[in-house]
Structures are given as structure tokens and as C-alpha cells.
C-alpha positions as CSV (number, residue, x, y, z in Angstrom):
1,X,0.0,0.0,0.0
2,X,1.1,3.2,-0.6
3,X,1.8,6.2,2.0
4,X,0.8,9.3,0.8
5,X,3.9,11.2,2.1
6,X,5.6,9.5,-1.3
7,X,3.9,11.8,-3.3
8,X,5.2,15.2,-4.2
9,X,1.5,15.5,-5.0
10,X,-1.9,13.8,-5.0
11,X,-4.9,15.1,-7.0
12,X,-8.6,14.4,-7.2
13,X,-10.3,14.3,-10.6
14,X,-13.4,12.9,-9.5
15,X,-16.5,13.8,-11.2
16,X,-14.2,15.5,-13.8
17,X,-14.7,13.8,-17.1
18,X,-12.2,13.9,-20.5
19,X,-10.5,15.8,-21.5
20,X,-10.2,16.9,-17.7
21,X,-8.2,14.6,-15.6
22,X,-5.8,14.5,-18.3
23,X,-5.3,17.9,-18.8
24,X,-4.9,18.4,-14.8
25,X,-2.5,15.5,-15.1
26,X,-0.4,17.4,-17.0
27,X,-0.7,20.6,-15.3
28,X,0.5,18.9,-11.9
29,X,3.1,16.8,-13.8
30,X,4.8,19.8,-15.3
31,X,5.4,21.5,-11.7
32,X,7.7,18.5,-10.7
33,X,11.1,17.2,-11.5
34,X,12.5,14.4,-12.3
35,X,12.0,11.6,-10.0
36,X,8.5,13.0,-8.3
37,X,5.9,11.1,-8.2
38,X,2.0,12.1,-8.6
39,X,-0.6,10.6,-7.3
40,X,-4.4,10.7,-9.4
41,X,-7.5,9.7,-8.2
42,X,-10.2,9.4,-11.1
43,X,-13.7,8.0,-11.5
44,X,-14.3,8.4,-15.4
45,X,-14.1,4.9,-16.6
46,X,-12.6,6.6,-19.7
47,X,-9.2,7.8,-17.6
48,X,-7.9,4.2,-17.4
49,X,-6.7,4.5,-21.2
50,X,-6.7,8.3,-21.4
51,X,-4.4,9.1,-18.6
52,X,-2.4,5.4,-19.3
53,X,-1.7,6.6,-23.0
54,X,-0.7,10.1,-21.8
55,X,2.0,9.1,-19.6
56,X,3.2,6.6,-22.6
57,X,3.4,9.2,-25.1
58,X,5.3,11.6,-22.3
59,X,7.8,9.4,-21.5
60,X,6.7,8.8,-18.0
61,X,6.2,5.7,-16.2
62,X,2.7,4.9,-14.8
63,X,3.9,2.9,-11.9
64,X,0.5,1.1,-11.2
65,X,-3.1,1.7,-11.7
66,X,-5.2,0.1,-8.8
67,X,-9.7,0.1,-9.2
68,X,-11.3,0.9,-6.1
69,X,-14.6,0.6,-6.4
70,X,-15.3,2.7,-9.0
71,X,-12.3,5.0,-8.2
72,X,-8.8,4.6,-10.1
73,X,-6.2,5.4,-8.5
74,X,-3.0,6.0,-10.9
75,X,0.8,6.3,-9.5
76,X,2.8,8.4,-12.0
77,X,6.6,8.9,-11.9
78,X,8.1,12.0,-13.6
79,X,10.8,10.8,-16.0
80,X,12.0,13.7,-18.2
């Protein structure tokens, strides 16, 4: 499990539907260095691909996704 004090930041998308969690993905994501990882909770079924294929094409690593209920939670490393 993972402690929250890991993450240089943790946001909430919920309710927020796409483009949105992606776009605030990348807001928060561009505020860190190298190294920092970002925590993103989502509950638009569509974020599972959106945000996975976002952090592809970016070059960062999407450490793990985990489905809560209807909640994803996505752990995102900064890379570049």
C-alpha cells in the first residue's frame, strides 16, 4: 500500500470527465522534477486508457493503476 507522504502530489479528478483529468495530469506533472511522483485519483471509466496513454506518449512511467470501487487510483513517476 502506498503512504501518501511518497507523493510530491496527489490530485482528485473525480466527477471530472475527459479531456479533464488528463489535462490536470499534466498541469501537476509539469510542476515536478525528475524523480516525483503524482498521485491521481479518477472516476471516469474513460481515464484508465486516457491518462495510461498520456504518460506513454510523455515518456513517464505509470507505476500502477489500482480500481477501487469505482475509483482509479494512478501512480505516475516523472521521468523527463
Amino acid at each position: 500500500m502506498n503512504n501518501d507522504n511518497e507523493f510530491k502530489k496527489i490530485i482528485d479528478v473525480r466527477g471530472l470527465y475527459c479531456p479533464e483529468p488528463v489535462f490536470r495530469t499534466k498541469i501537476e506533472m509539469e510542476k515536478m522534477i525528475r524523480g516525483d511522483k503524482l498521485k491521481v485519483v479518477a472516476d471516469d471509466p474513460q481515464s484508465e486508457e486516457d491518462i495510461s496513454r498520456w504518460v506513454n506518449r510523455n515518456g513517464h512511467e505509470l507505476v500502477s493503476i489500482d480500481k477501487k470501487e469505482q475509483n482509479l487510483v494512478f501512480i505516475i513517476r516523472k521521468a523527463k
